[in-house]
N, C-alpha and C positions, 0 to 999 in steps of 0.2 A: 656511540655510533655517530658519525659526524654525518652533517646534512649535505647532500648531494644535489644541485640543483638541476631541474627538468632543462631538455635541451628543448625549446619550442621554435619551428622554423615557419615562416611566413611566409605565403605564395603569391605572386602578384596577378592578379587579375588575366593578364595576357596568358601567363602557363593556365591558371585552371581552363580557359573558356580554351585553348589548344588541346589539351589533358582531355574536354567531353568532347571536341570535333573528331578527336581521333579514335574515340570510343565510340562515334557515331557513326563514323565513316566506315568503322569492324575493321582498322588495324589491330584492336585488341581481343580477343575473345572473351574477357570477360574484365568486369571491374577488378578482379583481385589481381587478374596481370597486370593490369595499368598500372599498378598501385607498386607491387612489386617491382615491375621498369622503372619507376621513376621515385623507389625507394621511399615511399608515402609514408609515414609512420601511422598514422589512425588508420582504424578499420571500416571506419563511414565518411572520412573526410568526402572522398571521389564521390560519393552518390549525396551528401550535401550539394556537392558542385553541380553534378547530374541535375539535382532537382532547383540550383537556381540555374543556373548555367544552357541545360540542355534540353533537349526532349523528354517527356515522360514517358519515352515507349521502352527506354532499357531499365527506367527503375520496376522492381520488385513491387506486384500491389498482391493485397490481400481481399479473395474474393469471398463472401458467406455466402455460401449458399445451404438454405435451408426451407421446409416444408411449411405451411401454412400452421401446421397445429405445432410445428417448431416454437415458429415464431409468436403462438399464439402463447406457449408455456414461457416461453422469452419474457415476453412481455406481462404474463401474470407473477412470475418469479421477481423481477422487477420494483412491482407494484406492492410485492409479500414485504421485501427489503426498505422497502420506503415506509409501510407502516410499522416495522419493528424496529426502526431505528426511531420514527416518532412515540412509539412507545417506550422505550427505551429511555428517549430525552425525559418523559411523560413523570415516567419512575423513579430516574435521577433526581428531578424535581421537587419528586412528592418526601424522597431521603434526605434531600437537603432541608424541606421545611418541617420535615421530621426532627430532625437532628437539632434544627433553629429552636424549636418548640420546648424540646427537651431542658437543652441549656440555657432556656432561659425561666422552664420550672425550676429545674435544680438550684438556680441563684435565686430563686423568690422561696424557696425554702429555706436555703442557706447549708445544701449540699453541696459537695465534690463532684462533680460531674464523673471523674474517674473513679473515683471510689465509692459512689453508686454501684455503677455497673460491677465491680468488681466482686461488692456485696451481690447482686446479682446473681452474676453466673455462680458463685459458692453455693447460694439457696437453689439453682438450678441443677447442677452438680449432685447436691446432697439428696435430692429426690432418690428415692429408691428404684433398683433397675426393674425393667417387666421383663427382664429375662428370666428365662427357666433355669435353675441350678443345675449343673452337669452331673448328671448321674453318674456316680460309680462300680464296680461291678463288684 
């Protein structure tokens, strides 16, 4: 598949600040005809421009609105995520000097660290099950 290079086209200064006077003045009904008239390729260029360029009053704002005991679970949910990511870190920590601890019994004994474990899980394994045998009828 051969490579196709991006067409990228550059606007000069004079077109955008003309492009938001006339979005301001309501020749255009809305950003996506501007954009369309004058064959814009991106879909946020024009409200980039908007927002250096122009007035704040045609960009798009997002407003929260929310009740007290909202805001108050907001803000406890928050606080939940900050201490379980420090825990988290907490736990990471304590596996890592677990893990440290380990390999470096296994070398002052003068074991495989992998072949430890491996002994391991076989003696864990072979444990007998505490399940109930399936009765038959």
């Amino acid at each position: 598949m051969a490579y196709i290079p991006r067409r990228v086209t550059r606007y000069s200064e004079a077109f955008k600040m003309q492009l938001v006077q006339e979005l301001e003045s309501g020749k255009f009904d809305s950003i996506e005809h501007a954009r369309r008239t004058y064959g814009i390729g991106g879909t946020t260029t024009v409200q980039k421009w908007l927002k250096k360029y122009g007035r704040n009053d045609l960009r798009a704002r997002i407003v929260h609105v929310q009740k007290p005991n909202e805001q108050d679970q907001v803000k406890k949910l928050k606080e939940e995520i900050k201490t379980l990511k420090e825990a988290l870190a907490e736990t990471q920590i304590q596996s890592l000097l677990n893990r440290s601890v380990y390999e470096v019994l296994c070398q002052e004994i003068g074991v495989d660290p992998e072949a430890f474990k491996k002994k391991a899980n076989i003696r864990q394994s072979s444990k007998p099950s505490r399940r109930r045998p399936k009765k038959t009828k």
